[in-house]
C-alpha positions in Angstrom: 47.3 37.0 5.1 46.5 40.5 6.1 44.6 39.5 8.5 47.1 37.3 10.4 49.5 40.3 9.7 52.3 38.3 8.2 54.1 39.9 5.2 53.9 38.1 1.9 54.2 38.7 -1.5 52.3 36.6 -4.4 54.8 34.3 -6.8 52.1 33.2 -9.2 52.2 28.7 -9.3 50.9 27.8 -12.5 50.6 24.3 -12.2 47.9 21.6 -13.9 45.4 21.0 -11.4 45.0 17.3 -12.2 43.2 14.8 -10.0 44.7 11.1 -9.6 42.6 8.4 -9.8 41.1 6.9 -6.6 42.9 9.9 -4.6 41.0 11.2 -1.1 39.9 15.1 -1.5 42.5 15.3 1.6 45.2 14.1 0.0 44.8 15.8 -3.7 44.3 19.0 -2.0 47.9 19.2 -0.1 49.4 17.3 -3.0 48.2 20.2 -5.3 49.5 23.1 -2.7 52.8 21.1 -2.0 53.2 21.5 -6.1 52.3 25.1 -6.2 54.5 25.4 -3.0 57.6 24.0 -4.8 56.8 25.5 -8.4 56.8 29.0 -6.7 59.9 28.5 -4.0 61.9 27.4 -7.3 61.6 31.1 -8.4 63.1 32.0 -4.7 66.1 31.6 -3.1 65.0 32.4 0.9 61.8 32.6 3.0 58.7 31.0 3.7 56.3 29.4 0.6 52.8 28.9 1.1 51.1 27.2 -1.2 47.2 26.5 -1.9 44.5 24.5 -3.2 40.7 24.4 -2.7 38.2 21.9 -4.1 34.9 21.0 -3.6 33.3 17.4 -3.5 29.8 16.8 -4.1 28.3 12.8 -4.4 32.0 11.5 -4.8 33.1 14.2 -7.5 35.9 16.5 -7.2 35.0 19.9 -8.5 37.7 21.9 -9.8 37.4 25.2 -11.2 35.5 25.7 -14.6 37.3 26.5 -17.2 34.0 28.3 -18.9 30.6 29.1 -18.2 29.2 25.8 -19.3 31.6 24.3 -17.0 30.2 26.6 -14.2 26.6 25.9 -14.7 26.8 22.6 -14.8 28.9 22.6 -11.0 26.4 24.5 -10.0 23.4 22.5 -10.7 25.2 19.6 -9.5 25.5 21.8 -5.7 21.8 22.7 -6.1 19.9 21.5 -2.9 22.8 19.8 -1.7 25.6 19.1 1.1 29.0 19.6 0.2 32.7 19.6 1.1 35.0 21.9 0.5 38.8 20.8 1.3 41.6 23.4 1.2 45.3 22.0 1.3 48.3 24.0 2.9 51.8 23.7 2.1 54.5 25.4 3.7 58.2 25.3 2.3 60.9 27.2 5.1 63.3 27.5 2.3 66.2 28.3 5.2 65.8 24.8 7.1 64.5 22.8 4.0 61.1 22.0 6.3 57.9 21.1 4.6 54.4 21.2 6.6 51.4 20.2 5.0 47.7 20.2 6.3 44.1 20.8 5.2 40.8 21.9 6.3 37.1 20.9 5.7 33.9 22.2 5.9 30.3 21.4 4.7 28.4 23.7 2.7 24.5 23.2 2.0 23.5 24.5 -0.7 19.7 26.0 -1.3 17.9 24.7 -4.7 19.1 26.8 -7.3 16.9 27.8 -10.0 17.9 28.5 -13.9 17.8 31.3 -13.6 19.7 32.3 -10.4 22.5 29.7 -12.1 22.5 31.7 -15.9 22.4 35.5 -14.3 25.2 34.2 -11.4 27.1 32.9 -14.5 26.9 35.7 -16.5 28.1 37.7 -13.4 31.8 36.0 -14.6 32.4 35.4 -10.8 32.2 31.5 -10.8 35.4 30.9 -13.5 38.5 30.0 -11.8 36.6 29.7 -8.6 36.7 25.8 -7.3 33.0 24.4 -7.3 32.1 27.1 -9.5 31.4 29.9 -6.4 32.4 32.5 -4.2 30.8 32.5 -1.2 32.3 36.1 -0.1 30.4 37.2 -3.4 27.1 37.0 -4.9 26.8 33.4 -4.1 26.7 34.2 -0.8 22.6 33.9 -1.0 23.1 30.1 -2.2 23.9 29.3 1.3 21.9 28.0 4.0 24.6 27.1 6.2 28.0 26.4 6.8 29.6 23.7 9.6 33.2 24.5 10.0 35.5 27.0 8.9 34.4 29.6 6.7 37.6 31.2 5.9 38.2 27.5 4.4 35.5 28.2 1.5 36.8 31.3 0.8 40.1 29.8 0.1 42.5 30.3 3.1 41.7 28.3 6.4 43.3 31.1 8.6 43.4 28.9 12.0 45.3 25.9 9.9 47.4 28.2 8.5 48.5 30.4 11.7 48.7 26.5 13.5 51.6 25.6 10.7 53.2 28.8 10.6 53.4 28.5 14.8 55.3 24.9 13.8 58.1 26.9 11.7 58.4 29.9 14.7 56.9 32.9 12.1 54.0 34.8 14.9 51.3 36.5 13.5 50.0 39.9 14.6 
């Protein structure tokens, strides 16, 4: 957001991150935002509400964010060696004119093979929990990489192009 140069402040969405049966990657990613988006604007009485969520799909599974390092190592060997997608949904909520925008980006990651040990010490680093697919790729995992096809501010968690193309739609100009 800082780098777009709009003014925000964080209201903290806890919601359950809970994937439907049968539901696309695109669609459970601005589902989950638009609930985070309407969990936070019920704390709030004017403004704008942005809400996110980024997962990551690998061979048809949805990869959350582990809930413990067992969790992590086992998305991570799952990634080893291989292409995946990482989908972030957007929700915006314009509280004054009751509008609702929703969107979502993709990109493909490719992952190098991973070894044990590169998996255990990255693990041990903490920096996977609560990160979806296990990974930061502004962080350490940055060297799991090989390439990227898309947008990489997506993996990181905020598609800034998406995001600056819905708040055009509602009339708030970045800097």
């Amino acid at each position: 957001m800082k780098l777009l140069g709009v003014e925000y402040t964080v209201v903290p969405s806890r919601i359950k991150e809970i994937f439907l049966p049968g539901e696309l990657p695109e669609m459970a990613c601005q589902r989950l935002a638009l609930d985070k988006a309407i969990h936070a604007a019920s704390k709030l009485k004017e403004g704008v509400v942005l809400g996110c969520d980024t997962i990551v799909v690998v061979d048809s599974d949805i990869l959350g964010k582990p809930r413990n390092p067992e969790e992590a190592i086992f998305m991570l060997r799952k990634l080893s060696g291989k292409r995946h997608m990482v989908y972030t949904g957007l929700a915006l909520l314009d509280l004054e004119n009751s509008e609702i925008l929703t969107d979502y980006e993709c990109t493909s990651v490719y992952f190098r093979e991973l070894d044990e040990e590169e998996i255990t010490n990255y693990v041990k680093s903490g920096e996977p929990i609560g990160k979806a697919g296990a990974y930061a790729i502004q962080g350490k995992a940055a060297i799991f990489v090989e390439r990227i096809e898309g947008c990489f501010y997506n993996v990181v968690g905020l598609p800034l192009y998406r995001l600056h193309m819905l708040l055009k739609k509602i009339g708030i100009k970045v800097k």
